[in-house]
C-alpha positions as CSV (number, residue, x, y, z in Angstrom):
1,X,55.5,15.9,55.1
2,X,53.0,18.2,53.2
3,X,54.0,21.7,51.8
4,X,53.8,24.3,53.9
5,X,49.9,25.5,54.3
6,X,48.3,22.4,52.6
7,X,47.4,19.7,55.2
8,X,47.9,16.1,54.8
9,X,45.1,13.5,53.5
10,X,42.5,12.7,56.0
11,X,42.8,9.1,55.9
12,X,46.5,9.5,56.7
13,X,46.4,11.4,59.7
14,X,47.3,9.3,62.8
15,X,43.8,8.7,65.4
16,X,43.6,11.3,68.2
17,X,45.4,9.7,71.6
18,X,42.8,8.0,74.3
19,X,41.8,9.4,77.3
20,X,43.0,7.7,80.1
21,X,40.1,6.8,82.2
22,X,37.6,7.8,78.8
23,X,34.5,6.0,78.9
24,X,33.1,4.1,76.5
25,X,30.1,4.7,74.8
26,X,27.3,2.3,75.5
27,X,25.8,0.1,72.7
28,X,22.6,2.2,71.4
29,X,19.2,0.6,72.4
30,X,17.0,-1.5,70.0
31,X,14.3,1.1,68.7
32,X,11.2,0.9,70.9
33,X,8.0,2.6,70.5
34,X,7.8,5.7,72.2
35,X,4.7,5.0,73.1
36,X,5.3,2.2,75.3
37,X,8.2,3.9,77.3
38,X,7.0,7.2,77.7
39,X,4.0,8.8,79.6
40,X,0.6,10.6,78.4
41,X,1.6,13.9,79.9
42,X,5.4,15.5,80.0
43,X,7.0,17.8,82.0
44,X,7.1,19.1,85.9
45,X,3.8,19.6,86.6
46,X,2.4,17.2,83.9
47,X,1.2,20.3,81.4
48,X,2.1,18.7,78.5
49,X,0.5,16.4,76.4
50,X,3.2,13.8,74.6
51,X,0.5,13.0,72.2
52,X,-0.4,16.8,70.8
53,X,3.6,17.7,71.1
54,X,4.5,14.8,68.6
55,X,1.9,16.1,66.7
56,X,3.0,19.8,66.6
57,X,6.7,18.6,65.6
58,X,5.9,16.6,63.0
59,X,3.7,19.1,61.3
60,X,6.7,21.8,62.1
61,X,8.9,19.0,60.2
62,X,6.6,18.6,57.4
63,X,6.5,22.8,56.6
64,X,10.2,22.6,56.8
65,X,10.5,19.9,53.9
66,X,11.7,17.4,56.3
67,X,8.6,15.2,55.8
68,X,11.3,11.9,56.3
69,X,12.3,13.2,59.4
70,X,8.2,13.9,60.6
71,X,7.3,10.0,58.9
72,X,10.1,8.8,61.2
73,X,8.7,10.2,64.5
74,X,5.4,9.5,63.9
75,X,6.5,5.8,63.2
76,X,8.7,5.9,66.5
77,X,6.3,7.3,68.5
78,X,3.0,5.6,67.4
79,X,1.0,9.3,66.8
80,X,-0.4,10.0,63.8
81,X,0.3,14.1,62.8
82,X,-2.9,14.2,61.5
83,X,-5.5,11.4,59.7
84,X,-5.5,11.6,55.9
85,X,-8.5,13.8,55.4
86,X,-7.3,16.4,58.0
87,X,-4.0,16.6,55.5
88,X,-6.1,16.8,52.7
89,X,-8.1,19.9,53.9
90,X,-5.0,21.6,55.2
91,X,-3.0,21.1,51.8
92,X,-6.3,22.5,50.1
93,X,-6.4,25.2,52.5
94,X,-2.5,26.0,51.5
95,X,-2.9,25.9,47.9
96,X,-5.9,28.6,48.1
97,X,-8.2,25.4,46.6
98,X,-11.4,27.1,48.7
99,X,-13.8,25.5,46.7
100,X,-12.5,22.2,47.5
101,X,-12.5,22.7,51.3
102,X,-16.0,22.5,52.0
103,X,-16.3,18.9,50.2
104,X,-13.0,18.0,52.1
105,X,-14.7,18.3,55.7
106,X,-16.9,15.7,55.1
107,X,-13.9,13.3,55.6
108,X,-13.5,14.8,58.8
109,X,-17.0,13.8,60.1
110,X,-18.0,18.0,59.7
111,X,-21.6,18.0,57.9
112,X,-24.9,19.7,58.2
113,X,-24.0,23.5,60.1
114,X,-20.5,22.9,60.5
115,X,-20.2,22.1,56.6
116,X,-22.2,25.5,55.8
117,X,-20.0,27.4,58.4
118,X,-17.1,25.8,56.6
119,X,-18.5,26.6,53.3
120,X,-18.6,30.5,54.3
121,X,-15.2,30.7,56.0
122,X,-14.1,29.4,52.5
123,X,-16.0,31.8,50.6
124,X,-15.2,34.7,52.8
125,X,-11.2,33.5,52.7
126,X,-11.4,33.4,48.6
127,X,-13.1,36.5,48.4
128,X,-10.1,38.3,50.6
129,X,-7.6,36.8,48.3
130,X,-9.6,38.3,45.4
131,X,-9.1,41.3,46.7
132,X,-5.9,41.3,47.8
Protein backbone atom coordinates (compact mmCIF):
# COMPACT_ATOMS: atom_id res chain seq x y z
CA UNK A 1 0.00 0.00 0.00
CA UNK A 2 1.34 3.51 -0.83
CA UNK A 3 2.22 6.18 1.90
CA UNK A 4 -0.29 8.06 2.99
CA UNK A 5 -1.15 11.09 0.36
CA UNK A 6 0.99 9.61 -2.57
CA UNK A 7 -1.25 7.43 -4.87
CA UNK A 8 -0.22 4.14 -6.33
CA UNK A 9 1.34 3.71 -10.09
CA UNK A 10 -1.22 4.02 -12.74
CA UNK A 11 -0.49 0.87 -14.36
CA UNK A 12 -1.07 -0.94 -11.06
CA UNK A 13 -4.39 0.25 -10.25
CA UNK A 14 -7.07 -2.50 -10.74
CA UNK A 15 -9.73 -1.57 -14.10
CA UNK A 16 -12.96 0.21 -12.93
CA UNK A 17 -15.87 -2.61 -12.39
CA UNK A 18 -18.44 -3.19 -15.56
CA UNK A 19 -21.72 -1.97 -15.75
CA UNK A 20 -24.07 -4.50 -15.72
CA UNK A 21 -26.24 -4.03 -18.78
CA UNK A 22 -23.21 -1.31 -20.25
CA UNK A 23 -23.19 -1.23 -23.87
CA UNK A 24 -20.59 -1.74 -25.96
CA UNK A 25 -19.14 0.67 -28.14
CA UNK A 26 -19.67 -0.03 -31.81
CA UNK A 27 -16.64 -0.51 -34.14
CA UNK A 28 -15.86 3.13 -35.72
CA UNK A 29 -16.85 3.34 -39.45
CA UNK A 30 -14.22 3.19 -42.39
CA UNK A 31 -13.57 6.95 -43.22
CA UNK A 32 -15.91 8.03 -46.05
CA UNK A 33 -15.90 11.20 -47.83
CA UNK A 34 -18.13 13.63 -46.43
CA UNK A 35 -19.14 14.54 -49.42
CA UNK A 36 -20.73 11.56 -50.50
CA UNK A 37 -22.85 11.11 -47.20
CA UNK A 38 -23.80 14.42 -46.54
CA UNK A 39 -26.19 16.96 -48.24
CA UNK A 40 -25.43 20.53 -50.19
CA UNK A 41 -27.41 22.48 -47.66
CA UNK A 42 -27.53 21.73 -43.57
CA UNK A 43 -29.78 22.54 -41.08
CA UNK A 44 -33.82 22.86 -40.44
CA UNK A 45 -34.82 24.92 -42.98
CA UNK A 46 -31.84 24.15 -45.35
CA UNK A 47 -29.95 27.69 -44.64
CA UNK A 48 -26.77 26.44 -44.57
CA UNK A 49 -24.44 25.67 -47.14
CA UNK A 50 -22.04 22.45 -46.19
CA UNK A 51 -19.75 23.52 -48.78
CA UNK A 52 -18.99 27.43 -47.51
CA UNK A 53 -19.24 26.06 -43.64
CA UNK A 54 -16.23 23.61 -44.32
CA UNK A 55 -14.72 26.34 -45.82
CA UNK A 56 -15.12 28.88 -42.93
CA UNK A 57 -13.78 26.14 -40.35
CA UNK A 58 -10.94 25.26 -42.03
CA UNK A 59 -9.79 28.83 -42.42
CA UNK A 60 -10.77 29.34 -38.58
CA UNK A 61 -8.41 26.14 -38.07
CA UNK A 62 -5.67 27.53 -40.15
CA UNK A 63 -5.62 31.22 -38.05
CA UNK A 64 -5.57 29.09 -34.97
CA UNK A 65 -2.23 27.14 -36.09
CA UNK A 66 -4.09 24.07 -36.40
CA UNK A 67 -3.42 23.93 -40.24
CA UNK A 68 -3.20 19.68 -39.66
CA UNK A 69 -6.41 19.73 -38.27
CA UNK A 70 -7.96 22.28 -41.41
CA UNK A 71 -5.74 19.71 -44.15
CA UNK A 72 -7.61 16.87 -42.46
CA UNK A 73 -11.16 18.18 -43.03
CA UNK A 74 -10.71 19.52 -46.18
CA UNK A 75 -9.37 15.92 -47.18
CA UNK A 76 -12.53 14.31 -45.39
CA UNK A 77 -14.87 16.40 -46.69
CA UNK A 78 -13.72 16.90 -50.45
CA UNK A 79 -13.77 21.12 -50.09
CA UNK A 80 -11.04 22.97 -50.84
CA UNK A 81 -10.71 26.20 -48.03
CA UNK A 82 -9.63 28.16 -50.68
CA UNK A 83 -7.50 27.54 -54.32
CA UNK A 84 -3.84 28.28 -54.06
CA UNK A 85 -3.83 31.83 -55.45
CA UNK A 86 -6.73 32.85 -53.13
CA UNK A 87 -4.15 31.69 -50.15
CA UNK A 88 -1.50 33.52 -51.72
CA UNK A 89 -3.39 36.92 -51.78
CA UNK A 90 -4.72 36.45 -48.36
CA UNK A 91 -1.16 35.63 -46.80
CA UNK A 92 0.09 38.79 -48.86
CA UNK A 93 -2.70 40.67 -47.57
CA UNK A 94 -1.65 39.47 -43.77
CA UNK A 95 1.91 40.26 -44.05
CA UNK A 96 1.14 44.02 -45.16
CA UNK A 97 2.91 42.82 -48.78
CA UNK A 98 0.46 45.52 -50.64
CA UNK A 99 2.54 45.81 -53.45
CA UNK A 100 2.38 42.17 -54.13
CA UNK A 101 -1.49 41.99 -54.01
CA UNK A 102 -2.39 43.54 -57.15
CA UNK A 103 -0.01 41.00 -59.21
CA UNK A 104 -1.53 38.20 -56.95
CA UNK A 105 -5.29 38.76 -58.30
CA UNK A 106 -4.33 37.82 -61.55
CA UNK A 107 -4.30 34.13 -60.32
CA UNK A 108 -7.64 34.64 -59.29
CA UNK A 109 -9.01 35.51 -62.81
CA UNK A 110 -9.34 39.52 -61.45
CA UNK A 111 -7.81 41.74 -64.39
CA UNK A 112 -8.58 44.85 -66.33
CA UNK A 113 -10.96 47.25 -63.68
CA UNK A 114 -11.05 44.85 -61.00
CA UNK A 115 -7.07 44.62 -61.01
CA UNK A 116 -6.92 48.68 -60.87
CA UNK A 117 -9.74 48.66 -58.11
CA UNK A 118 -7.50 46.13 -56.47
CA UNK A 119 -4.48 48.10 -57.14
CA UNK A 120 -6.04 51.26 -55.18
CA UNK A 121 -7.59 49.34 -52.19
CA UNK A 122 -3.82 48.21 -51.88
CA UNK A 123 -2.47 51.50 -52.16
CA UNK A 124 -5.06 53.15 -50.03
CA UNK A 125 -4.52 50.10 -47.31
CA UNK A 126 -0.47 50.86 -47.35
CA UNK A 127 -0.91 54.36 -47.16
CA UNK A 128 -3.12 53.94 -43.73
CA UNK A 129 -0.46 51.68 -42.34
CA UNK A 130 1.99 54.48 -43.08
CA UNK A 131 0.30 56.57 -41.14
CA UNK A 132 -0.63 54.66 -38.47
Amino acid sequence: MPARGKRAPADTAPPPPKRAGARRRAPPLPPTPMAARAPPRLGDASLIDRTELVRLLAQCLQDLGHGGVAASLEAESGTRAEPPAAARVRAAVAAGAWGEVPGLMEGLGVGGEGRKRVAWVAGREACLEVRG
